[in-house]
Structure formats: C-alpha cells, structure tokens
FILUM-675292 format. One record per residue (C-alpha): residue in three letters; x, y, z. Coordinates in steps of 0.05 Angstrom, whole numbers, padded with zeros to 5 digits, always signed. Layout:
alaXYZ ...
***
This chain:
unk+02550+01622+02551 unk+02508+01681+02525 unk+02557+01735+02498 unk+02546+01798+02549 unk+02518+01860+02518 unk+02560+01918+02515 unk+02564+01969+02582 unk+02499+02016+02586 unk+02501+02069+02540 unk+02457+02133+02551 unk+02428+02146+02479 unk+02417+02209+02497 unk+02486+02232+02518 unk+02521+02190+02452 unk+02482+02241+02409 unk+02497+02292+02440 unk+02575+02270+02447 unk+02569+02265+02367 unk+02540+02333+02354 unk+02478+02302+02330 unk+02432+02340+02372 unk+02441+02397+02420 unk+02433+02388+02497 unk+02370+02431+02489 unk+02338+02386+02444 unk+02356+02323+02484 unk+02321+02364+02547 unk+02255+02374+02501 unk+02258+02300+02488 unk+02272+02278+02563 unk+02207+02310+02577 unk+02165+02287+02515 unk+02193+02220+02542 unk+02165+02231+02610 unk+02097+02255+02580 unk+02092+02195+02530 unk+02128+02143+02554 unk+02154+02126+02492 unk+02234+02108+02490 unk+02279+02163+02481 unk+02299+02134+02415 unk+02235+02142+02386 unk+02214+02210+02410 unk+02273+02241+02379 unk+02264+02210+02315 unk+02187+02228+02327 unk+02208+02301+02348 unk+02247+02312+02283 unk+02320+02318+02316 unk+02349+02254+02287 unk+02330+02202+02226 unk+02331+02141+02246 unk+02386+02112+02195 unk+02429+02159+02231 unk+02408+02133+02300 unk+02418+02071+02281 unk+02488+02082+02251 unk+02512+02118+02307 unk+02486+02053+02345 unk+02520+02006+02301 unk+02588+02036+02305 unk+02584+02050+02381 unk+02561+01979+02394 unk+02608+01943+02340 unk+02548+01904+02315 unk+02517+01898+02247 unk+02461+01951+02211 unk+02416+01901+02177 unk+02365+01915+02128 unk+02312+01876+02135 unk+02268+01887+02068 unk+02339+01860+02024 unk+02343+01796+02077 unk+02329+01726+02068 unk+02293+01694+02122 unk+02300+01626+02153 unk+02227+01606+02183 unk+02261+01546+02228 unk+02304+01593+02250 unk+02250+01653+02261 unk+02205+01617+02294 unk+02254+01610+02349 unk+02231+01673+02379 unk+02155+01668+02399 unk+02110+01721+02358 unk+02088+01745+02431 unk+02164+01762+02447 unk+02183+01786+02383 unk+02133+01841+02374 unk+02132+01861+02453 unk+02215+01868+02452 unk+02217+01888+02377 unk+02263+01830+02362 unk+02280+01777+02308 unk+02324+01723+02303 unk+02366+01723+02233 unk+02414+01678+02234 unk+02452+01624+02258 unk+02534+01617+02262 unk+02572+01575+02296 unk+02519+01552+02353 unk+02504+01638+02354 unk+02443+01665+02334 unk+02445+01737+02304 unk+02380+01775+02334 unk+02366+01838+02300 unk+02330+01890+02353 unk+02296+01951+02347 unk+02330+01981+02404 unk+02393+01941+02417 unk+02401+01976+02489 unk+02354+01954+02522 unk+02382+01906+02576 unk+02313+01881+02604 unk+02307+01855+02531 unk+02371+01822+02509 unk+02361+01780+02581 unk+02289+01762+02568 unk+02315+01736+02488 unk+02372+01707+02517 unk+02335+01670+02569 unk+02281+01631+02521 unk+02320+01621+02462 unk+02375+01583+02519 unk+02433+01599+02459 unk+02489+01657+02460 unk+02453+01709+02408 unk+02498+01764+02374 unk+02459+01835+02365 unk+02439+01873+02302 unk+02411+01942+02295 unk+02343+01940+02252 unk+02300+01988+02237 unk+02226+01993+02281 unk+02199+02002+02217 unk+02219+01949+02176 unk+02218+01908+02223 unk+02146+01921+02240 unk+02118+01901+02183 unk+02162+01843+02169 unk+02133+01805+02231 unk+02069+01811+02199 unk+02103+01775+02139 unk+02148+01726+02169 unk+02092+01704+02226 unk+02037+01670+02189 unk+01979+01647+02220 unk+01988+01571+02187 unk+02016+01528+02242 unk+01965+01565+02285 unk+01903+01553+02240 unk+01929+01478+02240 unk+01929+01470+02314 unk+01862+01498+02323 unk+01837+01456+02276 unk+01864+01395+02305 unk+01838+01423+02372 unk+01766+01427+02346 unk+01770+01360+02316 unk+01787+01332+02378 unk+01725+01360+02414 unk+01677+01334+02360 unk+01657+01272+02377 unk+01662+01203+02321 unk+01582+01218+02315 unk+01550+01273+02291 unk+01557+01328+02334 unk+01497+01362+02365 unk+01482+01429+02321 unk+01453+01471+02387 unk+01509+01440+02427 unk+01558+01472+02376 unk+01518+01540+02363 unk+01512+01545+02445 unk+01590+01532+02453 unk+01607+01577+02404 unk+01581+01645+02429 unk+01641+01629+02481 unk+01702+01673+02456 unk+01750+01606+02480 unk+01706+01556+02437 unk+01762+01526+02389 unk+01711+01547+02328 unk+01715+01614+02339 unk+01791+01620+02363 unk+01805+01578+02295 unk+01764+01631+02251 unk+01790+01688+02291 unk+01867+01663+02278 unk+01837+01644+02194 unk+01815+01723+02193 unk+01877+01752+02236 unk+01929+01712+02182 unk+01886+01743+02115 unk+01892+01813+02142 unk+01964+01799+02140 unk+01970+01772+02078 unk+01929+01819+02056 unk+01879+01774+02033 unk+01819+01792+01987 unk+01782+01733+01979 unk+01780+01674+02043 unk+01756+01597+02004 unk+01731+01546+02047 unk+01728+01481+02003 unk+01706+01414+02035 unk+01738+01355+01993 unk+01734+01277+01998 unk+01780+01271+02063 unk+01815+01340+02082 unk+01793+01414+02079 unk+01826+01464+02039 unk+01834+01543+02059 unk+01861+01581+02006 unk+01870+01654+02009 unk+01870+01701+01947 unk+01933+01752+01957 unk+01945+01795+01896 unk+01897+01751+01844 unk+01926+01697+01862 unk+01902+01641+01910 unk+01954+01605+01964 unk+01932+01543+01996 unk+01927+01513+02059 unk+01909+01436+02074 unk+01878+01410+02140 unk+01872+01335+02148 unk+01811+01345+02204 unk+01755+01340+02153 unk+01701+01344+02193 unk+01710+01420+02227 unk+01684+01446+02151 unk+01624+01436+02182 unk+01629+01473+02244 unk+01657+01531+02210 unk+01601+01530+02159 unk+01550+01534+02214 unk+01585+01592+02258 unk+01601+01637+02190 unk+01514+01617+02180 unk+01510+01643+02243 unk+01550+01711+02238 unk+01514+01723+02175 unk+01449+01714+02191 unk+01436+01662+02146 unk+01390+01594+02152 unk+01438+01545+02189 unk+01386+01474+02169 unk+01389+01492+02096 unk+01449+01458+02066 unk+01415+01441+01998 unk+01419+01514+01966 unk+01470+01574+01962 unk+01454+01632+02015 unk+01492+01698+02016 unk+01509+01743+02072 unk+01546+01794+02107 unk+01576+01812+02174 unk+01630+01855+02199 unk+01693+01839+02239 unk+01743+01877+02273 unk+01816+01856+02267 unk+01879+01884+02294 unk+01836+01954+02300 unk+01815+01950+02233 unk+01731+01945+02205 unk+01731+01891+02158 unk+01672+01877+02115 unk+01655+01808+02098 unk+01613+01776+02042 unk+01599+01705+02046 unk+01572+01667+01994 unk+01556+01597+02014 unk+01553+01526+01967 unk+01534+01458+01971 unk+01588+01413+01945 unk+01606+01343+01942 unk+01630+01337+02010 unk+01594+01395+02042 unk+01595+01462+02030 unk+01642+01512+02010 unk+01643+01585+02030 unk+01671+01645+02004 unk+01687+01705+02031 unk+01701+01768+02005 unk+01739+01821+02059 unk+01727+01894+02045 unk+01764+01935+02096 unk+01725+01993+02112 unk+01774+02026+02158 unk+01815+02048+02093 unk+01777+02115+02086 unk+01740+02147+02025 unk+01758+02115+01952 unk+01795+02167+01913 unk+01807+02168+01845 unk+01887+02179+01858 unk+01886+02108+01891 unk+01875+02068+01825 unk+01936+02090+01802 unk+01903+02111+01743 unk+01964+02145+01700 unk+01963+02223+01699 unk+01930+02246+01642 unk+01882+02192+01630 unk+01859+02220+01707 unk+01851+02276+01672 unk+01809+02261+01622 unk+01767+02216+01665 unk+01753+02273+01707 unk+01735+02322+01652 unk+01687+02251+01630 unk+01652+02249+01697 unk+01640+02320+01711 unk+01606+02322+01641 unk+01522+02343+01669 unk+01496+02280+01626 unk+01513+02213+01581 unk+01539+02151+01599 unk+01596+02127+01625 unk+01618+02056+01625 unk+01671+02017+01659 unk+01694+01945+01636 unk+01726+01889+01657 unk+01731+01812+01685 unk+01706+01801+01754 unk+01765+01833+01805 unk+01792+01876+01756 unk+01783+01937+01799 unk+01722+01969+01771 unk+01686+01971+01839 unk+01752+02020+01856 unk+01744+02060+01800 unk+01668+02074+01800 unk+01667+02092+01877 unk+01727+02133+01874 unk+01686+02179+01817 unk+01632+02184+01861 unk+01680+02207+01912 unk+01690+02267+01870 unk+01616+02277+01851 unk+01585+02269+01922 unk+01582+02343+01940 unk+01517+02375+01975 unk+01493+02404+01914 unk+01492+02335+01869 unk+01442+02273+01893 unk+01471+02205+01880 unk+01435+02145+01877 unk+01468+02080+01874 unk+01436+02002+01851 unk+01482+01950+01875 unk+01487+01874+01883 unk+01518+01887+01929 unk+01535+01950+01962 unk+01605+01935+01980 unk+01632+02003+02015 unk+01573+02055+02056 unk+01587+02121+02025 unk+01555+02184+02060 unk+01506+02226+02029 unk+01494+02175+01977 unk+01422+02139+01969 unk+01452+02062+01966 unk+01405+02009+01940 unk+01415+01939+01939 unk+01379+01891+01890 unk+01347+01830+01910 unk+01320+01791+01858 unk+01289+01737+01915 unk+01236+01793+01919 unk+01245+01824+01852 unk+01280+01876+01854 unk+01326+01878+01795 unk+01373+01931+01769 unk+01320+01954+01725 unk+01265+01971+01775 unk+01308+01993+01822 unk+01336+02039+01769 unk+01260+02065+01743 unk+01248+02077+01813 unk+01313+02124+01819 unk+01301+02168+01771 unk+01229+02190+01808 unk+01277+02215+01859 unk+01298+02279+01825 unk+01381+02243+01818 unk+01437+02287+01793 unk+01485+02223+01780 unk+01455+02141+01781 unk+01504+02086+01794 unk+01487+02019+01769 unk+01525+01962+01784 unk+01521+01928+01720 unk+01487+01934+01655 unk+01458+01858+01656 unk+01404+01854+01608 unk+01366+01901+01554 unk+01316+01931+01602 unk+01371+01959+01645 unk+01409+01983+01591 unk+01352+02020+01549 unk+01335+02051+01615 unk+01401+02076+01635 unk+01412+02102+01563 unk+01346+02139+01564 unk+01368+02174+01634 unk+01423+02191+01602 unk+01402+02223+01545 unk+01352+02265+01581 unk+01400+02296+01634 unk+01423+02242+01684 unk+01504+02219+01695 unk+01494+02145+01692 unk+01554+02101+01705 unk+01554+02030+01706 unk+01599+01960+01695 unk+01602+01920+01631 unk+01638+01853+01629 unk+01676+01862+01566 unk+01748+01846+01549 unk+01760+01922+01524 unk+01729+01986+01510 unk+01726+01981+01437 unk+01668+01924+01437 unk+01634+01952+01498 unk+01595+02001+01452 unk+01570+01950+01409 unk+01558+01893+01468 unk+01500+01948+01482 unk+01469+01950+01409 unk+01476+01859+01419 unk+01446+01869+01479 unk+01381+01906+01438 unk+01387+01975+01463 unk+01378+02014+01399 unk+01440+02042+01349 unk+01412+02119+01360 unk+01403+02106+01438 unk+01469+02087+01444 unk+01498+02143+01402 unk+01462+02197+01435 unk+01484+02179+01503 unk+01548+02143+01505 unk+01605+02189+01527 unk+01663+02142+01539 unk+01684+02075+01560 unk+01751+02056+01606 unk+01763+01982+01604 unk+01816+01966+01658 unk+01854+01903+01687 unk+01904+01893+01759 unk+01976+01872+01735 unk+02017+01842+01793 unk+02082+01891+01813 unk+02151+01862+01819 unk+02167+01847+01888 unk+02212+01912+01904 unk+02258+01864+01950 unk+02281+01824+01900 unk+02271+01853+01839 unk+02324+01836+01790 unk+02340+01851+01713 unk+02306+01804+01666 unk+02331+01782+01584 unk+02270+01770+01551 unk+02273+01712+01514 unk+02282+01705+01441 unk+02205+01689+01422 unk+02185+01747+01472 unk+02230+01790+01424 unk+02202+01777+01366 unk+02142+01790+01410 unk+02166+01863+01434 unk+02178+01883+01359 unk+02102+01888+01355 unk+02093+01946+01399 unk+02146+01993+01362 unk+02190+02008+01422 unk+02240+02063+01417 unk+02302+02029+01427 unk+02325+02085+01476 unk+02264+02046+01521 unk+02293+01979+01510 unk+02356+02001+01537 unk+02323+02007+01598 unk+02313+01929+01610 unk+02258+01898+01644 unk+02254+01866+01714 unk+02223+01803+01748 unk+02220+01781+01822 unk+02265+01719+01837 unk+02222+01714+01900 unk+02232+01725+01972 unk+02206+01726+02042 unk+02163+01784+02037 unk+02130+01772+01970 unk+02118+01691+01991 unk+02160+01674+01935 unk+02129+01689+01876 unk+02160+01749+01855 unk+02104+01792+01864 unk+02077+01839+01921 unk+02013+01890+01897 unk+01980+01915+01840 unk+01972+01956+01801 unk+01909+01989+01747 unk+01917+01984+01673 unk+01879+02026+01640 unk+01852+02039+01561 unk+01796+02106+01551 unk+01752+02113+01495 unk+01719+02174+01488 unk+01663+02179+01432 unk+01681+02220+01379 unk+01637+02236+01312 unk+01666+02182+01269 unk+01650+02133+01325 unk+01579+02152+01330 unk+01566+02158+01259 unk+01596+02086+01253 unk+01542+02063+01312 unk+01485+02099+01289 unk+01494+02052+01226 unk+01515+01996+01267 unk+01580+01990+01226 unk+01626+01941+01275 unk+01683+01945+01221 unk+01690+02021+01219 unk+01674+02037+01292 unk+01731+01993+01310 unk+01783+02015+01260 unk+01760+02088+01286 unk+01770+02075+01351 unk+01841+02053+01336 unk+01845+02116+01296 unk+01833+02158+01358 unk+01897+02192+01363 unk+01874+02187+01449 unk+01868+02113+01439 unk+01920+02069+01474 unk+01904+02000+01484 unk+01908+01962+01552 unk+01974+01926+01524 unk+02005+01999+01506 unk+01990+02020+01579 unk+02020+01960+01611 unk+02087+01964+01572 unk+02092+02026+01606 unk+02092+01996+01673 unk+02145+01939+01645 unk+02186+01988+01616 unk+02190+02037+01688 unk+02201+01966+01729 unk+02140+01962+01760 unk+02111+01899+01719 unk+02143+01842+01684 unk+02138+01823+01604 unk+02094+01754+01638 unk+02046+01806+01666 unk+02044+01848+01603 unk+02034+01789+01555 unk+01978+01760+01606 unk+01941+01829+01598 unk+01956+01841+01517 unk+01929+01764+01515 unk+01857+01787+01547 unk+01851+01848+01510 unk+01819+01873+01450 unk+01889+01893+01413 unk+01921+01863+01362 unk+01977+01842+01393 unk+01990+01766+01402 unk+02019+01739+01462 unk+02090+01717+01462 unk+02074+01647+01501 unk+02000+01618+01513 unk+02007+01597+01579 unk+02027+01670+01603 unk+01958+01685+01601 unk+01892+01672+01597 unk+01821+01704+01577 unk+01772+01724+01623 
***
C-alpha cells in the first residue's frame, strides 16, 4: 500500500503563516501565476520574495520529509531507471532510493497530488517523498538519463529491417527522409545523448563484427559497443547524405558539414569520413553555435596574462602566434581576440580549414586545397583587400609563414596557430621552417602556447597525499610551504562526472613576449641564448608553473599537472611516465 501524502497544503498561505512573505506579495504572485501559469512555487522564487533553499526547508519541515541534495548523491541507475525519462522530467521527479520494499522519490514540488498519484501508479511500489531542488535536479536528469540503452535499441531495430543481403542503397536513402525511419531516430537519439554529455567529438568505427560509438567528453573518449554490425553502413550513407557528400565513393576520405538542431540548440557538425578495414569510420566534430560570441573571459585565461594579451592584440602590427596540440583550445583563444578586434572601424579577414564558428563583420575564407587554394594564396589574396587584422589558421609551410611575417612587418595584425609543445621553440620552428632570422625578429610580437587540464569533479572532490615520488617531484617547482599546506584534491568519481573524477576544463596558459635580448638572440639564430632568455624573462612562467596554480586552488589534480609539465617545454620532469604523454 502506497504511503498517503500528507493533507493539501496551500504554499502560499504556509509562507505567509511563517512570515516569509507578506500577504501583498503572495497577491502579486497569485496574479503572475494566473498570467504565466507557472506554479506558485516558482513565481515567487522567480519574483525575488523567497530563495528556494528556504522554500524548500520550510517544505521539508512542514511535510516531515527529507531535503536532499542532489549534486553530493550517489545514484543507483537500476533503481533510476524505474521512473521513465518522459515522467521524470514532465513531474520533476526522481527515484533515489530503495528501503525496505519503499522507494524514496525526490520531487521538485512535493505537493503536487496529481503527481505523487501518477509516480505512485507506474512505479506499482509505496514511494516515500523528498524535497529537491528544480535546479539540481534539472540538470541531473540530463546526467543520470543517457541515451545508451536507447541508441542500443534503435540499433537493433534497424538491424532488424535490413535484410541478410545487401540492402538496396535508394531503398534506404528513400526511407530515410521519413522522420520514423529507425536510421534517423537512431542518429537523432546518438546526437540528443552527446549534447548531454557534452560531447565534442562523435567516432563511428566499423570493426571485424560489432560497431563502436565512442564520444569524446572532456579529452577523453567513452565507448559504446553495438553487436548489429551491419547499421555502420546505413549511418555512413545518411551522415553522406546530410553532408552533402558522394554516397558511391567508399574508397577515399570526404569531408563535410551540416547543422542540427537539438533540444533548441544550433549545433554545427564536421564530418570527416574514412575507409577502414570493415567499412568506414566517421568523425564528427559538434560546434554549438547557439553559445553566443567567443570572448576572451571564456578561456579562463588567468587575470593578468588577459591583460597582457590584450595590450598584445591591440598592438596596430606584428605577429602574434598561438601554439598547441590539436584540441588544446587555440581555436577559443584566436576567435575570442577577434571578438575584441571586430569593431566597424577594423576589417578582418580570416583563412581557415575550416571555418568552425560564422563571426559577423568578418571576411571568412575557407581553404580548399582540391582546387588550390592554400593558406598561402588565400593569404596573398587578403592583403589586396585593404585588412586591418588577418587570421590564418595555421602557419603550415614556409610560403605561408614568409608571407604572414612580411604583412606583419609592413602594418598588418597577423595571428595564426603553430603546433608546437611551447612558446619558447615556436620562434625558432619559424627560422626551421626557412622564414628568415631578421623576418622573424622584425615581426614577432609574442607567442601564448596553451593546453585544457581536466577539473576535479566538484561532487566528489576529496583531499589527495601525493605520493612519495610525486614529492620529490613537487620539490622541483619551489613551492612555498605556506601553499603546500593547502593540499591538493582528486575526484573519487561519481554520477555526475561518469566516474572518472573529472567534469570540465580548464586553459593553461604560458606568454612570451619578445623582448631585445630575444631578438638579438634570433637575429643571430642563437637557439642556446634565446631559450635561456626566454627563461630569464622575469614575465615568463611556464605551462607547468600555471597549472600548479590550478592544483594548488583545487581546481586540477597533481596527475593533470604532471601530464601538462610532461608535454611542455620546461624543465621539469614528470613524477610518473604514464601520467602523461607528448603531443
């Protein structure tokens, strides 16, 4: 027998009965209510007369039932997938427990009656309530509802309807401009469950007898394995489709585009197809375009480096370089600069491969080598155009770079990508790369190399001993002890971080800015001296320096730190190999 809820209570009147909020404010809300129809609870939290932690308290204690926090709790998927996603986000609900035959449901809005019968009546057990709050709770239905078991079915659907032969290709491409064709219901729920996870990457990968989905969350791929081999193929063809690509060719990559809308959100997506062993594999990259201009405050680019990046990029001419491994972030940083350039008065012109975010007012080209079009034509081309400020995508070979140094030097802003490990041999990759030692001096203005470190899960974060190697380790960076007092943290892993300990990420960043015993060492090509004055920049702090920082505030761990200090330039050694890896 279902435990009966308690006797209706009139939120409303229980404020007011506690002196929480007047009997004029609770007539403003009534009619808010009646204009919105939004509950009462909400539109007075909305309104400004109550927090909701106080709501909720005053709940909790009139109801004698439990305030959980949701972001601290530990979630049992058996046990949450009692509740069908549907019903959970319609009645704001989730199941947390189970005691004694009971389940403890935690609910937004533990009045509501209509509710409480409606949970009581498909779960078929007696359910205790819990007060939760409609924000937390929110977004950890996005977290605990994962797409998986739905991405499985789907595929096992489409399987079904292909049949032992080959399938017919314009049978397939005909059935799936229907919205109810399993193909596109299975990509729909594959793109619905990365937006979730907040996904950057999507990896298709056909193998001998299953297909593998893995999704790249926070740098780091998870993976999903469906026995129905064959539907690789009918995804391949329908992403072909979407992107506009050639769906007979199978022998050589394509690339292409297309955009998607999901859950009200514009999402970009690159796909880069590849023939395989068993098929071919596809990639794609989600951009979500419905996050709004790039601004250099979103890197999380510390304080006064900002600073002097800003004072960099407002400088009328010189070069500007920004390094790093692929998915380091430099995309972020470079767009969110021309964020703060693109004014009327300034003419922008961007060469891309691609152009991964539309920026207004800027002149966006995208390279196609098919047809010729390389950085370095697209670049002599640009300057014709009268530019204030060029972006080039990357410096990839000496024409480029002897181009973009000479625009430089005669009264361009020229920024551009290097893939180099720090800023220190960025300088001289451009003299190996044959761009001459006076070219390079005259136009150079500064390099930031940057990396993405993974942040501690803030759910369950907890202190963390380094170990006695990563002491010895820690001795290197001359730490004030006063810091070390301070301990470091890790993530034991949880619900909402999927167990690994981390959730985000977060820029690490080293700037070099040229000063006249740098230039004099690269006028006489002098790798030795540039490098020790580099280090001798009293400005200088390398990428390990910066992500110490971040350990030593709790927002990274010392695995994090070591994995960065490992990829870098400085000449600190990493406490344990396997922590990380170069680029």
């Amino acid at each position: 027998m279902a435990t009966e809820p308690k006797k209706k209570i009139r939120i409303g009147d229980l404020l007011v009965q506690n002196a929480v909020i007047t009997e004029d404010q609770l007539g403003t809300a009534l009619r808010e209510q009646k204009r919105t129809g939004r509950k009462l609870g909400r539109t007075l939290i909305d309104l400004g007369y109550v927090d909701e932690d106080s709501l909720l308290n005053i709940l909790s204690r009139q109801l004698d039932v439990p305030f959980v926090q949701l972001r601290h709790y530990q979630f049992d998927n058996h046990l949450v997938k009692k509740l069908p996603e549907a019903v959970a986000r319609r009645f704001r609900a989730i199941v947390l427990a189970e005691r004694n035959g009971e389940l403890l449901v935690g609910m937004a809005d533990p009045l509501d009656i209509f509710a409480y019968d409606e949970i009581v009546r498909i779960l078929k057990q007696p359910i205790k309530q819990a007060v939760v709050r409609e924000s937390e709770l929110l977004s950890t239905l996005d977290l605990v509802y994962r797409r998986t078991e739905e991405i499985a079915s789907l595929a096992e659907e489409l399987e079904d309807e292909l049949d032992d032969d080959a399938f017919d290709l314009a049978d397939l491409t005909a059935e799936s401009s229907s919205e109810d064709a399993p193909v596109v219901k299975l990509l729909k729920t594959l793109f619905e469950d990365a937006v979730q996870a907040r996904s950057s990457d999507i990896h298709i990968e056909p193998d001998e007898s299953v297909v593998r989905i893995r999704q790249r969350v926070d740098g780091v791929l998870q993976e999903q394995v469906m026995k129905e081999k064959r539907v690789n193929a009918a995804l391949v063809l329908r992403l072909k489709l979407m992107a506009g690509l050639n769906i007979s060719e199978k022998r050589l990559p394509q690339d292409g585009r297309f955009n998607v809308r999901v859950k009200g959100r514009s999402i970009d997506v690159r796909v880069s197809t590849m023939p395989v062993q068993y098929g071919e594999s596809v990639v794609m990259r989600l951009l979500d375009q419905s996050q709004g201009m790039l601004n250099l405050e979103s890197t999380g680019m510390p304080p006064e480096l900002l600073a002097r990046f800003r004072r960099m990029i407002q400088r009328p001419h010189g070069m500007i370089l920004v390094t790093g491994p692929t998915g380091s972030g430099k995309t972020t940083t470079l767009y969110g600069a021309l964020s703060e350039l693109n004014r009327p008065e300034v003419k922008i012109i961007t060469a891309e491969d691609p152009v991964e975010y539309r920026l207004p007012r800027v002149t966006q080209v995208q390279v196609n080598p098919k047809i010729g079009l390389e950085f370095s034509d697209v670049l002599r081309a640009a300057l014709r155009q009268d530019p204030d400020v060029i972006l080039v995508g990357e410096m990839r070979d000496s024409e480029t770079v002897e181009i973009g140094l000479r625009a430089a030097m005669t009264g361009h802003l020229v920024l551009s990508t290097l893939h180099t490990n720090d800023s220190i041999s960025s300088a001289m990759r451009l003299i190996d790369m044959g761009a001459e030692p006076f070219l390079v001096a005259s136009s150079l203005l500064g390099v930031v190399a940057q990396r993405l470190v993974r942040r501690v899960c803030e759910n369950c974060a907890e202190p963390y001993q380094p170990t006695e190697q990563e002491r010895i380790w820690l001795e290197s960076f001359e730490l004030d002890p006063v810091d070390l007092e301070a301990g470091f943290v890790q993530g034991r892993g949880c619900y909402q971080c999927s167990n690994t300990g981390y959730k985000g990420r977060v820029g690490v960043y080293e700037m070099l800015e040229m000063n006249e015993a740098m230039l004099d060492a690269l006028r006489r090509r002098d790798v030795a001296r540039f490098t020790q004055a580099a280090r001798q920049s009293p400005l200088y702090r390398p990428l390990g320096r910066c992500a110490m920082d971040y350990a030593l505030r709790g927002i990274t761990s010392l695995a994090e730190v070591a994995r960065v200090a490992a990829t870098s330039e400085a000449e600190l050694t990493a406490p344990d190999a396997s922590a990380g890896e170069a680029h």
